[in-house]
MARPA-735543 format. One line per field, with one value per residue (C-alpha): residue number from 1; x, y, z. Coordinates in nm, 2 decimals. Layout:
N
seq: NUM_...
px: X_...
py: Y_...
pz: Z_...
//
This chain:
628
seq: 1_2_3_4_5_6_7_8_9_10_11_12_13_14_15_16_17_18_19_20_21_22_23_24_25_26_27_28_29_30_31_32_33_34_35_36_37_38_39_40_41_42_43_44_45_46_47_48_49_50_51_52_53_54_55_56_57_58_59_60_61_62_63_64_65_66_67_68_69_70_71_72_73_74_75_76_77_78_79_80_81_82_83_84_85_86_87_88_89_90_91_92_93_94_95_96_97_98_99_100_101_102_103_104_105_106_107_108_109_110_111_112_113_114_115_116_117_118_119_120_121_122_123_124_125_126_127_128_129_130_131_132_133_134_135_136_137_138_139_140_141_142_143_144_145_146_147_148_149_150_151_152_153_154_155_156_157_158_159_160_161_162_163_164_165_166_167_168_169_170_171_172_173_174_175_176_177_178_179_180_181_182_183_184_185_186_187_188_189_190_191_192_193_194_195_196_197_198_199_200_201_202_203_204_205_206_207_208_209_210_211_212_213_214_215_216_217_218_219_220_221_222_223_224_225_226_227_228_229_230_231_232_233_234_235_236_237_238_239_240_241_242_243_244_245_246_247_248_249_250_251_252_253_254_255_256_257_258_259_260_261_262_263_264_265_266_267_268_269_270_271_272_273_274_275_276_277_278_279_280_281_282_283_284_285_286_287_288_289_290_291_292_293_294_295_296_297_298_299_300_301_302_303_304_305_306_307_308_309_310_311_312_313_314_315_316_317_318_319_320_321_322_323_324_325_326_327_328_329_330_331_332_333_334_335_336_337_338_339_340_341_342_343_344_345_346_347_348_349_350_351_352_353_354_355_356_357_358_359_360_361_362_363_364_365_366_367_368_369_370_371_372_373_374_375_376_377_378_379_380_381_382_383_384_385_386_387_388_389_390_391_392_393_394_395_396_397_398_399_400_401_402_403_404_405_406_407_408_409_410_411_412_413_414_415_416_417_418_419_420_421_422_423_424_425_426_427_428_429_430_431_432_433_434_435_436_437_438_439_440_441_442_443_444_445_446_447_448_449_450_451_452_453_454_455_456_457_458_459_460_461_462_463_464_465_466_467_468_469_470_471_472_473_474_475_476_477_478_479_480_481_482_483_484_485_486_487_488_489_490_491_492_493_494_495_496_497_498_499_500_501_502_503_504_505_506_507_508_509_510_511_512_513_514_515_516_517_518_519_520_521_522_523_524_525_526_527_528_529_530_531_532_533_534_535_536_537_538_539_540_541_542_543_544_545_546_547_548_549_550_551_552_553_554_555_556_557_558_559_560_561_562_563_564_565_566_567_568_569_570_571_572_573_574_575_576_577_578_579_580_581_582_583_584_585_586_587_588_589_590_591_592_593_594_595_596_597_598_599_600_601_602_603_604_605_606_607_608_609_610_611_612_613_614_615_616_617_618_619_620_621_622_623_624_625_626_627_628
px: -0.01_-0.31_-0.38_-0.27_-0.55_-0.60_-0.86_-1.03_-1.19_-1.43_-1.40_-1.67_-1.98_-1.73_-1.41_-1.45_-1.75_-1.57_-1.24_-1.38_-1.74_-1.73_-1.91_-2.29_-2.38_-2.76_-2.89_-3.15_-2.84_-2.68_-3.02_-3.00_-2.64_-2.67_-2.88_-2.60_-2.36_-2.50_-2.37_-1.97_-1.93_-1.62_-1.39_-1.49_-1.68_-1.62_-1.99_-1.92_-1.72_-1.48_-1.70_-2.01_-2.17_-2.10_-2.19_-2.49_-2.63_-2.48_-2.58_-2.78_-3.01_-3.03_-2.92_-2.61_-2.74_-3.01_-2.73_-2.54_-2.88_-2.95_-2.64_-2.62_-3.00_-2.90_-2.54_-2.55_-2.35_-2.21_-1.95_-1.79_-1.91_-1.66_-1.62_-1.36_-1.31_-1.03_-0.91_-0.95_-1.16_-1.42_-1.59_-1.55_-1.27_-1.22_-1.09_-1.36_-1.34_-1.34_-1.77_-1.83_-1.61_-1.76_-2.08_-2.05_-1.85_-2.19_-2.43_-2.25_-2.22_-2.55_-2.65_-2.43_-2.07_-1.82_-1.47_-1.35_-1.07_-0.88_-0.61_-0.49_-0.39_-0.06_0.02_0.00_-0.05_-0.22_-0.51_-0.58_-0.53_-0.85_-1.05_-0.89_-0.99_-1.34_-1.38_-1.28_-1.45_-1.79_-1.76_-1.63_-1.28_-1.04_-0.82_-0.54_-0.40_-0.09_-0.10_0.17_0.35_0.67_0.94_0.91_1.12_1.45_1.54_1.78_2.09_2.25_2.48_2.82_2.91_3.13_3.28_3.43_3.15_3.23_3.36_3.60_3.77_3.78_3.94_4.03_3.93_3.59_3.26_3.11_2.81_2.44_2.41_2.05_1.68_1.71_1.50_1.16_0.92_1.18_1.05_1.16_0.92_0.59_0.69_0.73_0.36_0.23_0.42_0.24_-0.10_-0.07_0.07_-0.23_-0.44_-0.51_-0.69_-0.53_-0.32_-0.32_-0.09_-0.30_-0.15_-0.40_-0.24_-0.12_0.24_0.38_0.60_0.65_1.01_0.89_0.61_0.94_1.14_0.83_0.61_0.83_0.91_0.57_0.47_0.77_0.68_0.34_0.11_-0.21_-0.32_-0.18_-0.41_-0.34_-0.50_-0.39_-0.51_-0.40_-0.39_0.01_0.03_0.15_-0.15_-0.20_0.19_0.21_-0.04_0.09_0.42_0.25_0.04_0.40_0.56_0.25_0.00_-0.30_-0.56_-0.59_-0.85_-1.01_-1.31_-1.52_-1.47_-1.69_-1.57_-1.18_-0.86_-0.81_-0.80_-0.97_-0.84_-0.75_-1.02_-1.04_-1.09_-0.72_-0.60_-0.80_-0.63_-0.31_-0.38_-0.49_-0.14_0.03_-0.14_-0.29_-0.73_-0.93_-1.16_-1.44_-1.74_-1.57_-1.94_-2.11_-1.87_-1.94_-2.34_-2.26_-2.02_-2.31_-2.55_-2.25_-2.27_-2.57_-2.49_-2.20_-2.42_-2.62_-2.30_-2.21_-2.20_-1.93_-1.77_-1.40_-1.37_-1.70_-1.58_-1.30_-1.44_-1.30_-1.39_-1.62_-1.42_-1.63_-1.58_-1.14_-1.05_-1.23_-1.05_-0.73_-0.41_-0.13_0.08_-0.15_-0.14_0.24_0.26_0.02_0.33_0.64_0.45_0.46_0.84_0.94_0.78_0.96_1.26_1.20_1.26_1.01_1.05_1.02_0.68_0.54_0.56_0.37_0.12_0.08_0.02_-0.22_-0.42_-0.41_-0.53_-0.83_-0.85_-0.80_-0.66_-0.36_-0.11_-0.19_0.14_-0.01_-0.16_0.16_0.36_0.16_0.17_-0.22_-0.50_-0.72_-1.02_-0.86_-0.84_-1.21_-1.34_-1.12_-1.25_-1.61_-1.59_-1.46_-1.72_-1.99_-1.83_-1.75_-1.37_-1.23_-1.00_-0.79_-0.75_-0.41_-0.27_-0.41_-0.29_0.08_0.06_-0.06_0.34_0.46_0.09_0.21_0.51_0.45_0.18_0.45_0.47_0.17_0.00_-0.18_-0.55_-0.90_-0.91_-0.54_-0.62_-0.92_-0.76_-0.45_-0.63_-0.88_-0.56_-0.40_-0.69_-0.76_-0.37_-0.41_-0.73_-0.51_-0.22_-0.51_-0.57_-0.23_-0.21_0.02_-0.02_-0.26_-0.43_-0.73_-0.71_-0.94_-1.04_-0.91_-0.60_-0.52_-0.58_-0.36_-0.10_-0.16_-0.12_-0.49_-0.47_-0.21_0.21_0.31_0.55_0.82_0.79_0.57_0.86_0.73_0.72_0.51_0.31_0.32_0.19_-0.10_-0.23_-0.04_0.14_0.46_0.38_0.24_-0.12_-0.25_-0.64_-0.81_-1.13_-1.25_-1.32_-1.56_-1.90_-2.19_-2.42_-2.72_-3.02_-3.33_-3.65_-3.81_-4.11_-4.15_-4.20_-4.43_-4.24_-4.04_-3.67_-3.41_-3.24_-3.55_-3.32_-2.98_-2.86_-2.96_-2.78_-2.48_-2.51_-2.52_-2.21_-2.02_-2.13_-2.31_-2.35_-2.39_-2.65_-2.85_-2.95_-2.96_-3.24_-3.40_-3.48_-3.60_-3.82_-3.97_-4.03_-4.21_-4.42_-4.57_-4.64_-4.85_-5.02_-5.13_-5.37_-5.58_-5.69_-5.48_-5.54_-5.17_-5.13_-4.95_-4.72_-4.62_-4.29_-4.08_-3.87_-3.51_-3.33_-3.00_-2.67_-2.54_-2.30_-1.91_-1.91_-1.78_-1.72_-1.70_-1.32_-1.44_-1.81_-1.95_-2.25_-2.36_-2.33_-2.33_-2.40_-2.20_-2.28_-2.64_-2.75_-2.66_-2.34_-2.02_-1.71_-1.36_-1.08_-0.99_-1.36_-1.50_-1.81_-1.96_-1.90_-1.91_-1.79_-1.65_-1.49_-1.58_-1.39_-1.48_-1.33_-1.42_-1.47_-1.33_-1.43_-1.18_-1.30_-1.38_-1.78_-2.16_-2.38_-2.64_-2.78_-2.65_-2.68_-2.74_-2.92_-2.75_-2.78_-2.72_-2.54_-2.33_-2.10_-1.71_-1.68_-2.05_-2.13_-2.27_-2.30_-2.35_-2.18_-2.34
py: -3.24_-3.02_-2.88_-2.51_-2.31_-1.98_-1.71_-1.51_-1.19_-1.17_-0.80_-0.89_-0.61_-0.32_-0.32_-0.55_-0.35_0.01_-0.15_-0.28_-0.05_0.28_0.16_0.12_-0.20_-0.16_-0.31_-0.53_-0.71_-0.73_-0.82_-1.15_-1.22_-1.23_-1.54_-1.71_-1.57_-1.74_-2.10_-1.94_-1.87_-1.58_-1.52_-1.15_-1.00_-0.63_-0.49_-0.08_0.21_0.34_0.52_0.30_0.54_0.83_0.63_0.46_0.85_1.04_0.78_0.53_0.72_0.45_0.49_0.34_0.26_0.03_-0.14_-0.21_-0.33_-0.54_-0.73_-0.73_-0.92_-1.20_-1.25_-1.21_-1.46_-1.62_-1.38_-1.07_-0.76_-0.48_-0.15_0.06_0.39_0.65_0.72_1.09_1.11_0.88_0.80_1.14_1.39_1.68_1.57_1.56_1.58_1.31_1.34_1.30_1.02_0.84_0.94_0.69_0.47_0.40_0.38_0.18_-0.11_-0.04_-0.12_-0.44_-0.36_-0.61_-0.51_-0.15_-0.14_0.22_0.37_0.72_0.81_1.00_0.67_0.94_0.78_1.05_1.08_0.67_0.66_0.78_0.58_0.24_0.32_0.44_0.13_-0.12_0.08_0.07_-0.32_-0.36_-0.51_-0.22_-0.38_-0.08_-0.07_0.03_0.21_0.07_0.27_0.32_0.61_0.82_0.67_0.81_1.05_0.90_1.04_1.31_1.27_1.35_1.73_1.80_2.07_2.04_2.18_2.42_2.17_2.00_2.38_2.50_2.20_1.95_1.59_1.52_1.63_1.44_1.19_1.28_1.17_0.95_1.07_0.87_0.60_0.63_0.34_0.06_-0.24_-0.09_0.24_-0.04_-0.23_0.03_0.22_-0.16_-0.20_0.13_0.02_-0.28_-0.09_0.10_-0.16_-0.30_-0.65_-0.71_-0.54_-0.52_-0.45_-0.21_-0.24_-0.03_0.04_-0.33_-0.21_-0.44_-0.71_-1.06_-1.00_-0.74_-0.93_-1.21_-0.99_-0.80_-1.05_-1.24_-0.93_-0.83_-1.15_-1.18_-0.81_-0.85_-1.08_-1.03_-1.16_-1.04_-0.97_-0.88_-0.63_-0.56_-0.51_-0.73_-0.35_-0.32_-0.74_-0.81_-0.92_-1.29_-1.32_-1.15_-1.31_-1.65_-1.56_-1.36_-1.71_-1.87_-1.61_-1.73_-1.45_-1.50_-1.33_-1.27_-1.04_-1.21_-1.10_-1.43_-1.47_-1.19_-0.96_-1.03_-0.99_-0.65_-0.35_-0.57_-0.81_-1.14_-1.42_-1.67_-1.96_-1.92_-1.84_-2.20_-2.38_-2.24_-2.37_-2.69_-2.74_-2.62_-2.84_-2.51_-2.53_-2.23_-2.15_-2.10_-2.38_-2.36_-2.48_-2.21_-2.00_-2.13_-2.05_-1.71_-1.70_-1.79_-1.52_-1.28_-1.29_-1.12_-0.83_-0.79_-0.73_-0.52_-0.30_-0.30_0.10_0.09_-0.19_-0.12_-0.49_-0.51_-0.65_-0.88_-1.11_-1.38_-1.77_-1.90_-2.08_-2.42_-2.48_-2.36_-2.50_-2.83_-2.76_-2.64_-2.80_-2.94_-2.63_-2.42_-2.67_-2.70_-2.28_-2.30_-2.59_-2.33_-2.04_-2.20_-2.29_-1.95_-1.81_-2.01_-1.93_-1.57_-1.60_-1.27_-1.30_-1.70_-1.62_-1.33_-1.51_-1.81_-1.62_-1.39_-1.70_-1.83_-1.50_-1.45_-1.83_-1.76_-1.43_-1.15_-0.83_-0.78_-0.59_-0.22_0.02_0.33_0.26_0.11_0.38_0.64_0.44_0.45_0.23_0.07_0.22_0.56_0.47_0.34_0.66_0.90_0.72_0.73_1.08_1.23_1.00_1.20_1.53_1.43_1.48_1.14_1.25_1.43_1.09_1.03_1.36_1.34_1.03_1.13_1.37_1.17_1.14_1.53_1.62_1.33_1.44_1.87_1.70_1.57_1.24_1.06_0.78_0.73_0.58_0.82_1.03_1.16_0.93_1.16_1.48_1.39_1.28_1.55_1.79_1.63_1.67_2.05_2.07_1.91_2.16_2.43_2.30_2.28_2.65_2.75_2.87_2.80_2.49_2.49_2.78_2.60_2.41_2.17_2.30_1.96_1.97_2.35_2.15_1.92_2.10_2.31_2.02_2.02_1.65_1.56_1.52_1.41_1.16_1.44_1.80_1.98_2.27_2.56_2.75_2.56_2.55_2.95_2.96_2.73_2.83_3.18_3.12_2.89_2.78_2.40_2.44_2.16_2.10_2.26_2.05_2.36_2.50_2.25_2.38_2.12_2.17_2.33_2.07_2.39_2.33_2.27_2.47_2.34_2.00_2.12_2.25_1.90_1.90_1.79_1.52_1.36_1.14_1.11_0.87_1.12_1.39_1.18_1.16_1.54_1.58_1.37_1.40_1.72_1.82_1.47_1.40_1.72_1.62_1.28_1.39_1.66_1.36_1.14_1.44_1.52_1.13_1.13_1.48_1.39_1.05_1.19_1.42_1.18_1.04_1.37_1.53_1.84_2.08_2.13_2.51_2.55_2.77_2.98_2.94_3.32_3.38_3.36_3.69_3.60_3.66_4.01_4.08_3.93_3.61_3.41_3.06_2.69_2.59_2.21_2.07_1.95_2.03_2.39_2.35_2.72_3.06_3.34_3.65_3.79_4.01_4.37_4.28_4.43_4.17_4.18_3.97_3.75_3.74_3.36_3.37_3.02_2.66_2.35_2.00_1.85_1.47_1.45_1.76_2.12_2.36_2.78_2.94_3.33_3.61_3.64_4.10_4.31_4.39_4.40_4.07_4.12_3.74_3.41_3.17_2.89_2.70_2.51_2.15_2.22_2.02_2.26_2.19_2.27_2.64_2.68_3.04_3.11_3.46_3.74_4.07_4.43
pz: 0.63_0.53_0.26_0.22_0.15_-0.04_0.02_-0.23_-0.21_-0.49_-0.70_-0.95_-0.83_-0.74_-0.85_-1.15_-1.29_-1.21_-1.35_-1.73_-1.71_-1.57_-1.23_-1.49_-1.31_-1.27_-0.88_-1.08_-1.25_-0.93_-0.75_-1.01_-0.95_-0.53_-0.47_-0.68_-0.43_-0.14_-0.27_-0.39_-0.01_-0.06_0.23_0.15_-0.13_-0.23_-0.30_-0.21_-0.18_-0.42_-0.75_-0.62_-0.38_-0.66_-0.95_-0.86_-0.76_-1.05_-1.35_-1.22_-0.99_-0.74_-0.37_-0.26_0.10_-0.14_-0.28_0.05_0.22_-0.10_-0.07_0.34_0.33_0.04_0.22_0.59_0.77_0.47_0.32_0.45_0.29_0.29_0.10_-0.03_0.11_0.06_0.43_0.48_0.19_0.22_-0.12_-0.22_-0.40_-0.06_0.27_0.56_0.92_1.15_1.24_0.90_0.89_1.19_1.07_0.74_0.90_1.20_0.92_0.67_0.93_1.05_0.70_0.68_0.61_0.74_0.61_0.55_0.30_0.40_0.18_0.18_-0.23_-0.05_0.17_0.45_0.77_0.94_0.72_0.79_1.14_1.27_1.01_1.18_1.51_1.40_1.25_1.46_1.73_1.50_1.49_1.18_1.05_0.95_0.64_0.56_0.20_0.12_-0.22_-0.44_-0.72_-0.88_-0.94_-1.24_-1.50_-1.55_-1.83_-2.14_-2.03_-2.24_-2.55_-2.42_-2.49_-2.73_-2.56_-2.12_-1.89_-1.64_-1.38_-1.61_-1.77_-1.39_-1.24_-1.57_-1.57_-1.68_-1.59_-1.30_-1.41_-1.33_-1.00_-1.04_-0.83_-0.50_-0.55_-0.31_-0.33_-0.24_-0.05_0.27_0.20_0.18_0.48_0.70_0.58_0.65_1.00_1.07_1.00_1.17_1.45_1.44_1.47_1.11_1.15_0.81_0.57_0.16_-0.08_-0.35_-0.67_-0.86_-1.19_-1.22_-1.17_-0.96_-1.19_-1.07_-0.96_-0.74_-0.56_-0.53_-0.33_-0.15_-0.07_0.21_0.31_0.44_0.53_0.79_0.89_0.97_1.22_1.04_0.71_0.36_0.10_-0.27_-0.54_-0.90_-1.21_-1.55_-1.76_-1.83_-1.83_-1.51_-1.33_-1.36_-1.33_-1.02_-0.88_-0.93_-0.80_-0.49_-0.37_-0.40_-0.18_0.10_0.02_0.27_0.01_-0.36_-0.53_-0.81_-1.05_-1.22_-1.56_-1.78_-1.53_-1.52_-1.71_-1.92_-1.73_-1.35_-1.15_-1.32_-1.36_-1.06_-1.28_-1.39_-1.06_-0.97_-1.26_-1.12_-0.73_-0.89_-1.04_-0.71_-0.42_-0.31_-0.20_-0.37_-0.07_-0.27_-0.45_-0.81_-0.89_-0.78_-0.97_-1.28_-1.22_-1.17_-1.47_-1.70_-1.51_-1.57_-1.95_-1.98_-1.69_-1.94_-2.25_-2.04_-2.00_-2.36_-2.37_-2.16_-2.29_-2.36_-2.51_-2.63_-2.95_-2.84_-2.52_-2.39_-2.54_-2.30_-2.02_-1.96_-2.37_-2.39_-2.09_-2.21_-2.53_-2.37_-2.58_-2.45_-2.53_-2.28_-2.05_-2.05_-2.00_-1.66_-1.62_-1.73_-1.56_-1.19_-1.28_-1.38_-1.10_-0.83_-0.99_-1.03_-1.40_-1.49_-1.90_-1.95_-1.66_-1.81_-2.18_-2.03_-1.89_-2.17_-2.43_-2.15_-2.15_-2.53_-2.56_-2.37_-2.55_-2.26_-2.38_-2.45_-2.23_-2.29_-2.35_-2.33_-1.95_-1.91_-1.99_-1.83_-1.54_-1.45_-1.26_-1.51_-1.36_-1.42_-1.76_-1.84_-1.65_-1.83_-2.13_-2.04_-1.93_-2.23_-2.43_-2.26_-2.37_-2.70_-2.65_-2.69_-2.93_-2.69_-2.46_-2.64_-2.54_-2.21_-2.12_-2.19_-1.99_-1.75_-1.53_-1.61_-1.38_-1.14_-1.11_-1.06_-0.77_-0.61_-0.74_-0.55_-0.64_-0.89_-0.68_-0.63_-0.57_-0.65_-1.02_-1.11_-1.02_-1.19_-1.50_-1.49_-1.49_-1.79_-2.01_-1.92_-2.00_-2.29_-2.39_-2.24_-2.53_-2.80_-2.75_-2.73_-2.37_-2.12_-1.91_-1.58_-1.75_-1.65_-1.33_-1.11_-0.80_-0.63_-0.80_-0.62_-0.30_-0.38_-0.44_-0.15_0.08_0.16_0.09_0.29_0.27_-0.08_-0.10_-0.26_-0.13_-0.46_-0.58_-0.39_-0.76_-0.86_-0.59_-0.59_-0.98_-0.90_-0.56_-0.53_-0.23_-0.23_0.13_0.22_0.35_0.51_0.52_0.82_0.93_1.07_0.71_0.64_0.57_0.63_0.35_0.31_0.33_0.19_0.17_-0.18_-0.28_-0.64_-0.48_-0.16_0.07_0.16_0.27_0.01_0.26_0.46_0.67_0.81_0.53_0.26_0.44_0.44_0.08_0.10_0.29_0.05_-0.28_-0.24_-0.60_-0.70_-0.44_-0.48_-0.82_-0.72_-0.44_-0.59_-0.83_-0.56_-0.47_-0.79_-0.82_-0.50_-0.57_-0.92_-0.79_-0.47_-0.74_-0.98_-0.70_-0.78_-1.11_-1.18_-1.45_-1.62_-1.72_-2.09_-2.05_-2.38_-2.43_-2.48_-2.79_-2.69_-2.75_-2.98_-2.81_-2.90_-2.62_-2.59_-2.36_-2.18_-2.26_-2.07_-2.14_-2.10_-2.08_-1.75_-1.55_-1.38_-0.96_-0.88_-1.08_-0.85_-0.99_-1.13_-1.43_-1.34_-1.16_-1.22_-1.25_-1.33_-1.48_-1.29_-1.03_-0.98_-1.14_-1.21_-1.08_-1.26_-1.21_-1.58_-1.52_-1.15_-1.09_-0.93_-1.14_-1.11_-1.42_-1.38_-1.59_-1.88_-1.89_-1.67_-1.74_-1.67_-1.67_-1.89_-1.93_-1.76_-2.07_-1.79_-1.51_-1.21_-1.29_-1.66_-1.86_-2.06_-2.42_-2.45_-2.55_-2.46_-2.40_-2.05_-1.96_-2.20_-2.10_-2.19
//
């Protein structure tokens, strides 16, 4: 009989790096890692999409389509490539229409892109369905990801009344009990979104556990299910954050998973995917072939410990890695040895504590994190989590990440309880911490609100799993009617010339305009860059006499103003000095945590100074226009 065989797709230069730090992977560590690569041979390895094409632009200033091509030239016919992207979406936070779609689509596989990995953060159907055909259409292999989540948790009933409610004095007898929320995300809601896509012509289908929710007693029951549901292979994401990871994966490849995501060591366990070396050990134990060269793994592993010091800004672990695998496993007692032992037991036998305790001593032997209450509780994706952290780093408000994060599941649930994955994850958390801010100064919640989280609950992103209360929906949008998103009020950006850098365009080519259509606030800085770069360099050929120019004495702020609620940086200055505005009148844009957000005149009054430049990086409470 031969030997069952499990494939891996490898997370470690996407996922794993956005997971545990912030998406700062640099291409020239990446450019050391690939040659390595080409000896592992991966079913599939995940090198783009999700936060890569943004981050790469917005901190790195690299070019995504570099990175693609980079990894396309070193692994061409030996791994598949694929990418993440968010359905409707794209890589982005606004829904598109379907030629921008295509658009990316053409030139990502152009540029080497195998597998498209295509969720919708809503699990609505209609905004994936296009993206499959495109796709497979294009040449490429559509894999459709079902989001997983849970319901909200219920609320500790009541202490009984002391006195009969209304229904017991009008008709005696007792009150009737609470009648509990119908429950929504039941196995049967994921089978039939996966029955969909593969109906639709998914060439594979994966279950996208992004906050690490799923416990091992509910890939037991769910697995089989989707396996006998489905012709095409099953593949399996989660994160280790809320300690369910390595447990649920083990239990998933006894259920007959086709494909597990896996990061290699450095870049696994915590907040990522767990590590493949103990998903190996595992498969060692049960019979079961890794489809990958464990000894080409371990080459990488030792290349990965410097990438990781490299990333030690963004380290949330910095100070608490793992042991070094080669030396613990060598090491490894016979009481770790006997928990890999109790850990496949339990699992078979869907016994989730006795599993869950195994794995847990497993993990803390090897020193991995330890399961993290707080993202448990708030029920978010780990990569949430370390960009919510990051983000607030930058505008020195990490002290409000506490508050933010329990608000975390009140947001979710006003949104209409959707899923917590990007770009719903950055909206939602982006909302919580203006709430939060919006709490600090003692005004009512959604004071201050993210452009993309108006949309949301507009319906501009799609149908939410529960219909949003149309109350609420009336106090943030002003109108208690579902909107859907209209394609036709897409504007394609503009793509000006630049006369401070002679005259050139700001996209030069249809990949740089794709940039712009995505990203556009990220990309025009990321271009105008690029530009400069390009400019000074074709000047330094020549001699040029630089002109000092005398610097004017600021005139001190004597006017009222008005102030940024939250720090981010400057996109677009609406109004002009002269101009009359009003309460109430949009008069600045700025994007704070990878957000839009309008900042409205808080008087009615006359500009006399705007305190700022687009592209500025502006302070909380940061006064930016000066009234007469």
């Amino acid at each position: 009989m031969a030997t069952k065989k499990l494939l891996i797709r490898d997370l470690t230069l996407r996922d794993g790096q956005q997971s545990l730090f912030a998406t700062r992977m640099k291409q020239e560590n990446i450019d050391a890692l690939l040659p390595l690569y080409r000896d592992a041979h991966f079913y599939i390895m995940e090198v783009w999409g999700g936060a890569v094409p943004d981050s790469v632009m917005r901190y790195l200033g690299e070019s995504p389509w570099d990175r693609l091509r980079a990894c396309s030239k070193e692994m061409k016919g030996i791994s598949l490539l694929s990418a993440l992207s968010r359905g409707r979406n794209l890589f982005g936070y606004v829904p598109y229409p379907n030629y921008v779609l295509e658009g990316f689509y053409k030139e990502a596989i152009k540029n080497g892109l195998n597998v498209m990995r295509i969720f919708d953060a809503l699990n609505d159907i209609d905004n994936i369905k296009e993206s499959i055909r495109m796709i497979n259409e294009l040449g490429g292999t559509a894999d459709a990801a079902v989001c997983y989540t849970v319901d909200p948790k219920e609320e500790a009933a009541p202490a009984a009344p002391k006195k009969k409610g209304f229904f017991s004095r009008l008709f005696g007898g007792s009150d009737p009990a609470p009648v509990a929320p119908e429950k929504i995300f039941t196995d049967d809601y994921f089978v039939g979104k996966a029955k969909e896509m593969e109906r639709l012509g998914a060439k594979m289908i994966t279950l996208k556990d992004m906050a690490g929710l799923v416990d091992p007693a509910r890939i037991f029951s769910l697995m089989p299910k989707l396996k006998q549901a489905l012709t095409v292979p099953v593949d399996f994401h989660t994160h280790c954050t809320p300690g369910y990871g390595l447990a649920a994966v083990l239990t998933a490849i006894i259920k007959g998973v086709d494909i597990v995501d896996t990061n290699i060591w450095w870049f696994g366990g915590g907040s990522a995917a767990p590590a493949i070396e103990l998903v190996w050990i595992f498969c060692q134990k049960l019979g079961i072939e890794v489809d990958v060269n464990m000894e080409a793994v371990a080459k990488i592993r030792a290349k990965l410990k410097d990438a990781r010091k490299a990333l030690a800004a963004f380290d949330l672990n910095k100070d608490k890695w793992p042991k070094d695998f080669d030396e613990a496993y060598k090491a490894m007692p016979a009481d770790i040895d006997a928990a890999f032992d109790e850990a496949i037991k339990a699992a078979g036998e869907n016994r989730e504590q006795d599993l869950l305790d195994a794995c847990h001593k497993i993990e803390a032997y090897f020193g991995f994190p330890k399961p993290n209450d707080l993202v448990k509780n708030a029920e978010v994706p780990g990569g949430m989590y370390s960009n919510m952290v990051a983000n607030l780093r930058q505008l020195n408000a990490e002290d409000v990440l506490e508050e933010a994060m329990a608000l975390i599941p009140k947001v979710r649930r006003d949104a209409g309880l959707v899923p917590l994955v990007t770009p719903t994850s950055q909206i939602v958390g982006s909302q919580a911490v203006a709430v939060a801010l919006d709490r600090r100064k003692g005004v009512p919640d959604y004071t201050n609100k993210n452009n993309q989280f108006v949309a949301l609950v507009k319906g501009e992103y799609g149908k939410t799993p529960v219909a949003v209360d149309p109350a609420f929906r009336e106090q943030i949008t002003g109108n208690p009617a579902e909107t859907p998103y209209d394609v036709n009020s897409y504007r394609k950006p503009a793509n000006p010339e630049l006369p401070e850098f002679g005259g050139v365009q700001l996209a030069q080519n249809d990949e740089e305009y794709l940039l712009l259509e995505l990203l556009p606030a990220v990309a025009t800085g990321f271009l105008k860059n690029k530009r400069k770069a390009e400019y000074e360099a074709a000047k330094a050929a020549a001699p040029a006499t630089a002109e000092v120019k005398k610097e004017e004495p600021k005139e001190k702020i004597s006017g009222p103003t008005l102030n940024a609620p939250m720090g981010g940086t400057v996109i677009e200055i609406m109004v002009k000095p002269g101009d009359k505005v009003k309460v109430g009148q949009n008069v600045l844009v700025y994007e704070a945590m990878k957000m839009e957000n309008d900042l409205q005149s808080d008087k009615d009054g006359v500009v006399k100074r705007i305190l700022v430049n687009e592209n500025d990086v502006i302070a909380t409470d940061q006064p930016v226009i000066e009234f007469e």
